[in-house]
C-alpha positions in Angstrom: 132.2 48.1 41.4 130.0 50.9 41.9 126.6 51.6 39.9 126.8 54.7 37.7 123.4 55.7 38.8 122.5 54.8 42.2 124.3 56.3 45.5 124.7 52.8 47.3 124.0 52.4 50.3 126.8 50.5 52.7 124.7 47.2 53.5 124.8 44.4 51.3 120.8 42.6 50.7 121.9 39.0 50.5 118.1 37.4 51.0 114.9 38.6 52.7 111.8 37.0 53.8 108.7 38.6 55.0 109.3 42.2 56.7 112.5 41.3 56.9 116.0 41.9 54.5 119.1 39.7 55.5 122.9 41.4 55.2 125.9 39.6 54.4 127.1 39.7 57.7 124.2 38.4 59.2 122.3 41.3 60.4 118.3 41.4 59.9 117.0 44.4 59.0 113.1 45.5 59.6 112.1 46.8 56.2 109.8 49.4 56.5 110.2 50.9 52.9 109.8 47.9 50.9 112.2 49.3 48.2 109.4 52.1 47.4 106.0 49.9 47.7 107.5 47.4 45.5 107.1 44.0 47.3 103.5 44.6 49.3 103.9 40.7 50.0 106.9 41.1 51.5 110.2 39.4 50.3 110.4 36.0 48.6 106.4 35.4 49.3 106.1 31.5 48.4 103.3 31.9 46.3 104.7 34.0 44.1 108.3 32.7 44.1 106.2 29.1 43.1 104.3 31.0 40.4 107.4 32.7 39.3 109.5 29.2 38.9 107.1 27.2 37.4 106.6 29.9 34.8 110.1 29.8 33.9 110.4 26.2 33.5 107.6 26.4 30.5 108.7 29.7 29.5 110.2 32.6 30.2 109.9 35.2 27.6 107.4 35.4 24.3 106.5 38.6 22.4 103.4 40.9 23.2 102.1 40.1 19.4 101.3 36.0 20.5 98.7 35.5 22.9 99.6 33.8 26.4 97.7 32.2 28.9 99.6 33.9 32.1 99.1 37.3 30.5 95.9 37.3 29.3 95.1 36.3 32.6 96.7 39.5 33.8 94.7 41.4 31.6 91.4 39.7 32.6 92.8 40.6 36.8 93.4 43.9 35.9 90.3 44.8 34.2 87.8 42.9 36.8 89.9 44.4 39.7 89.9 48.3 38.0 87.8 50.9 39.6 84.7 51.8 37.4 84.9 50.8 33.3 88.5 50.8 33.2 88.6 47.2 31.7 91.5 48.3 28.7 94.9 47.1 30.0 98.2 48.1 28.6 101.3 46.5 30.0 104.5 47.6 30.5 108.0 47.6 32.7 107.6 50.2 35.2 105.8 53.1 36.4 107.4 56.3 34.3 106.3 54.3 31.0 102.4 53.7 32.3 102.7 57.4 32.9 104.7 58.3 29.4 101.5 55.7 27.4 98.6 57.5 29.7 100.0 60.9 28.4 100.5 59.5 24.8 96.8 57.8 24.9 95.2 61.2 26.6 96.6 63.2 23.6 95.5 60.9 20.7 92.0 60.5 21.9 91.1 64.0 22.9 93.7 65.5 19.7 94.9 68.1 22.4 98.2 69.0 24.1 98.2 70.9 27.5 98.7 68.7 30.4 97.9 69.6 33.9 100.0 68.5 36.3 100.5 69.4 40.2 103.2 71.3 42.1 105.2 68.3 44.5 104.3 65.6 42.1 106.5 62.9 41.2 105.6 60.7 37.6 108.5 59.5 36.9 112.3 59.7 35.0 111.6 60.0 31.6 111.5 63.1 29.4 107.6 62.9 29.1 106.7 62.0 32.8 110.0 63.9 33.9 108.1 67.1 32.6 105.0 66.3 34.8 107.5 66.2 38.3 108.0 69.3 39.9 111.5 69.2 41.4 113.7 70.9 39.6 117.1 68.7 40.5 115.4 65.5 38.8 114.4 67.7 35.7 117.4 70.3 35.1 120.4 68.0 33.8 118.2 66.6 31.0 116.2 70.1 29.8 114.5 70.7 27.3 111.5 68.4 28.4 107.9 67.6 26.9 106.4 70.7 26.2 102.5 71.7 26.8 102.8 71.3 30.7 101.0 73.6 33.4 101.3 73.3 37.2 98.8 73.9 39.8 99.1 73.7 43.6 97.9 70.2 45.0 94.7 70.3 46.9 93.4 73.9 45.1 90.2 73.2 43.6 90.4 77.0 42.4 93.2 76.7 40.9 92.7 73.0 39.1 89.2 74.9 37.7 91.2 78.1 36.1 93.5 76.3 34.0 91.7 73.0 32.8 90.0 74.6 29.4 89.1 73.0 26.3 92.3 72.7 24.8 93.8 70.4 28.0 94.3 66.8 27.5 95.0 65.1 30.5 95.2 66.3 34.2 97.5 64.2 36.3 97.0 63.9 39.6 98.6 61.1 42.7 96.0 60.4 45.0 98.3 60.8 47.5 101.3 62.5 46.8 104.5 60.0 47.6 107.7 61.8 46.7 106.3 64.8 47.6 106.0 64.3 51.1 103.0 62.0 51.8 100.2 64.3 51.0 96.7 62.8 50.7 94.6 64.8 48.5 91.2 65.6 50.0 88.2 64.1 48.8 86.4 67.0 47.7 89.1 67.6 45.9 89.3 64.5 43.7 85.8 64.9 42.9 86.1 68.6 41.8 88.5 67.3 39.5 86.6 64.9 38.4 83.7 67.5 37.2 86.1 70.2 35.5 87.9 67.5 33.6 84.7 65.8 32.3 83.5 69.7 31.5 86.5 70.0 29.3 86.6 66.7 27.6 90.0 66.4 29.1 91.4 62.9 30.7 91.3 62.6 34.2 94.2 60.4 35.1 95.1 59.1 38.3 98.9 57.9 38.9 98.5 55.0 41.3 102.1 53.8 41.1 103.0 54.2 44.3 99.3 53.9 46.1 97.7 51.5 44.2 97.5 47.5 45.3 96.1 48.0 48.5 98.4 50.4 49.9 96.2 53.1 51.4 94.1 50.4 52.6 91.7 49.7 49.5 92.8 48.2 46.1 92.8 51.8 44.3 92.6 54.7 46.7 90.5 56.6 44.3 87.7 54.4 45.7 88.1 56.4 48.8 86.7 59.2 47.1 84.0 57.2 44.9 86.2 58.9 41.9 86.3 56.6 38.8 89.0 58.3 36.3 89.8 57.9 32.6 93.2 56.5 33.1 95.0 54.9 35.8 98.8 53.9 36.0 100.2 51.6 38.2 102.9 49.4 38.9 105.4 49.3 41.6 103.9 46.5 44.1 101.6 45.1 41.0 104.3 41.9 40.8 105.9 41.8 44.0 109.4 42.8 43.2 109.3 42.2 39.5 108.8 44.8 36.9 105.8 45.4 36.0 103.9 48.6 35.1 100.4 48.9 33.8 98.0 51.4 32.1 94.0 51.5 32.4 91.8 53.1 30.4 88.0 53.9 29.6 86.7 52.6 26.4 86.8 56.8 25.2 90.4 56.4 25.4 91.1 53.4 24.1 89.2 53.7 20.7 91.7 56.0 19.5 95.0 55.8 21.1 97.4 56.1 18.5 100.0 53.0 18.1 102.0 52.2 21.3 104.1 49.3 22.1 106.7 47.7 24.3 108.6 44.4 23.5 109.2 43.3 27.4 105.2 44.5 27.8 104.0 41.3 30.0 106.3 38.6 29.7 105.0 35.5 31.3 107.2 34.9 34.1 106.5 38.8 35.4 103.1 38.4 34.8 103.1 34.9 36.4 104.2 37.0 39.5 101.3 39.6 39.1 98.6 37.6 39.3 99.9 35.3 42.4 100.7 39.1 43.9 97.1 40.3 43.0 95.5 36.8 43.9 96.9 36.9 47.1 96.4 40.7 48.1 92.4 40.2 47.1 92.2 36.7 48.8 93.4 37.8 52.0 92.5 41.3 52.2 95.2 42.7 52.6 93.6 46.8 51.5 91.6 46.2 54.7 94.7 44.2 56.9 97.1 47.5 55.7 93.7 50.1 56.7 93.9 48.9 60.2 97.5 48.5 60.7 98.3 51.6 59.4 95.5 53.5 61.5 97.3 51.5 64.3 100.4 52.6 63.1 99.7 57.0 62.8 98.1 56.6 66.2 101.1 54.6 68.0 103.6 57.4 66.4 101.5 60.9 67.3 100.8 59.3 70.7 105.0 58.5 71.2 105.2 62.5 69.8 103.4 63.7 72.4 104.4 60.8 75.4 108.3 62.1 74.7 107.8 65.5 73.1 109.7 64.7 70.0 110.8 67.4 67.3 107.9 65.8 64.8 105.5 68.9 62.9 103.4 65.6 61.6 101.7 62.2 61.3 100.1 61.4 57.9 99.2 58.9 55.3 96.5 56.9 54.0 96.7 53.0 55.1 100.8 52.0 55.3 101.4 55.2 53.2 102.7 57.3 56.3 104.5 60.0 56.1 106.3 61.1 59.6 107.7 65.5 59.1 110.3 66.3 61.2 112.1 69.2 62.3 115.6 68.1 61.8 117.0 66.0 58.6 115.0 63.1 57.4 118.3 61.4 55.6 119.9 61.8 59.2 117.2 60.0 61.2 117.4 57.5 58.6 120.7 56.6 59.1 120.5 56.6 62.4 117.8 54.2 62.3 119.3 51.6 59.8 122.9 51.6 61.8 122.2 51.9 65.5 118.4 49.7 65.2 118.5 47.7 62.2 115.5 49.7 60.4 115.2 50.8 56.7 112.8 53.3 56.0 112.8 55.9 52.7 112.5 59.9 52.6 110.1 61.9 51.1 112.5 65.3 50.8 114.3 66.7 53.4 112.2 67.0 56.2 109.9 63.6 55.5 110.3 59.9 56.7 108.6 57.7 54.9 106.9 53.8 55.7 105.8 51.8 52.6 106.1 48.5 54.7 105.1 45.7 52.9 101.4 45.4 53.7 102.1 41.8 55.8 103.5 43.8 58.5 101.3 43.3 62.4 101.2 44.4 65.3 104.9 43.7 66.8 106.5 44.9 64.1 104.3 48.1 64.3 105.6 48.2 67.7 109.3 47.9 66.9 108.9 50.4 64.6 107.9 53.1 66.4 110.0 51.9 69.6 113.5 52.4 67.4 111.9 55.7 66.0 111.9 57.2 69.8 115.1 55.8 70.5 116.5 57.4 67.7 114.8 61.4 68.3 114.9 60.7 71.8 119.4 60.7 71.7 
């Protein structure tokens, strides 16, 4: 039976370790989108399938309202891992709703409406964080949306300065744009917006959903840009595979953030997984591990551009956040990739393909990456 929402794709996952997803009819597949950033460990990581289990045998599932152990040690991770003072951690399921309580919390504390968003941003599917993403095919079938939203171009400081004012709440901006094709904001940029927000009283909010973890090759990749915001969302790779969304937020926002709940927010077993997944991605480095990699990886892909002239406009991306423009349909190199080389990577749009490998990948896989990529533009 199909799914009613998802277009399926014509492999069957039936197990996965490391870089690499297993099909029922044996074929390994080199997994080079980690289904969106989700598992930066890579699949079936024993330290968190060990943290995961052992959870489940003491107990699976207990209300936000009672306090325990496994998630208040998530909150304690969170807060001593956050960039700057954001030590106030709300939990959650996935990335829309860390983006739908960071909107929610922005209002109640600064009593305003208007929300700033950017042009090519993507914050999620539902009708609050659906407002704040540009693309008009995710937003039209479900119209009328949250109200009080403006959009601005990404990357115009200009443009950010004219239409934050006094009666803004929130701007909300991706460090480096995902769905929108892989655009890494610059950091003059961040730090402009940093200064008209604070002008306004308005929140600065940063949706890390996609970039946060270690990604872009430090834990946040606001601390590329020395940029501390008032709220930051994440989730995605937070719990390896398991959902798990999460909301950060100066003590300015938290005093006054109106009442907000979830009854799934943090239950032990997911939790159990995020901090094995955060313990493991701090103990071994993995920010820095996916920094050089991915510098490894942009440089091995524009110097096979140039080697075999391939119909490629660009190479960019922060850490293992690359985004590869070509001139002919991403969906279609995609394909080609997973059936004739046995390699899954994601789009970014039409004319993007985008690697979110998980942040284990080396040096070989690297390599046979960019090796099935030539083969593929090269027919």
């Amino acid at each position: 039976m199909s799914g009613f929402v998802f277009s399926e794709k014509p492999i069957t996952i039936e197990s996965g370790e490391g870089a690499t997803l297993v099909a029922d009819d044996g074929t390994e597949y080199l997994d080079f989108g980690a289904s969106y950033a989700c598992t930066p460990l890579g699949h079936s990581h024993p330290v968190v399938t060990d943290a995961v289990q052992e959870q489940a045998a003491e107990l699976t599932y207990v209300q936000a309202s009672y306090p325990v152990e496994t998630r208040t040690e998530t909150y304690e991770k969170l807060a001593a891992l956050a960039p700057g003072d954001l030590d106030n951690v709300w939990l959650c399921n996935s990335g829309t709703e860390a983006n739908e309580a960071a909107m929610k919390f922005a209002r109640a504390a600064t009593g305003e409406e208007k929300i700033v968003a950017t042009k090519r941003a993507f914050h999620g599917r539902t009708l609050g964080a659906l407002a704040m993403t540009w693309k008009r095919k995710y937003k039209a079938p479900y119209e009328p949306l949250a109200g009080g939203i403006e959009f601005v171009e990404y990357g115009d400081a200009e443009a950010l300065a004219e239409t934050v004012d006094e009666d803004t709440a929130a701007v909300f901006l991706e460090p480096v744009q995902g769905e929108g094709g892989i655009h890494p904001a610059a950091v003059e940029y961040l730090r402009h917006a940093r200064e008209v927000t604070a002008a306004a009283g308005a929140a600065l909010v940063f949706d890390e959903i996609q970039t946060g973890v270690g990604r872009t090759g430090t834990l946040w990749a606001c601390e590329q840009a020395d940029v501390v915001p008032d709220l930051l969302t994440t989730a995605k790779g937070i719990a390896n595979g398991l959902p798990m969304g999460a909301t950060l937020c100066a003590d300015w926002i938290a005093e006054d953030f109106g009442d907000h709940g979830s009854t799934f927010s943090g239950g032990p077993v997911v939790c159990a997984a995020a901090n094995a997944t955060l313990e493991t991605v701090v103990e071994e480095d993995l920010p820095a591990h996916a920094a050089a990699v991915g510098d490894d990886l942009r440089q091995r892909l524009q110097t096979a551009v140039d080697d075999h002239d391939l119909p490629v406009r660009d190479v960019r991306g922060s850490g293992l956040m690359v985004g590869i423009e070509v001139k002919r349909g991403a969906n279609r190199i995609l394909r080609d990739l997973a059936i004739h080389q046995d390699v899954l990577a994601l789009p970014a749009g039409r004319s993007v393909v985008r690697l979110l490998p998980p942040l284990i990948v080396d040096e070989p896989e690297t390599e046979r990456f960019v090796d099935a990529f030539v083969e593929v533009l090269s027919e």
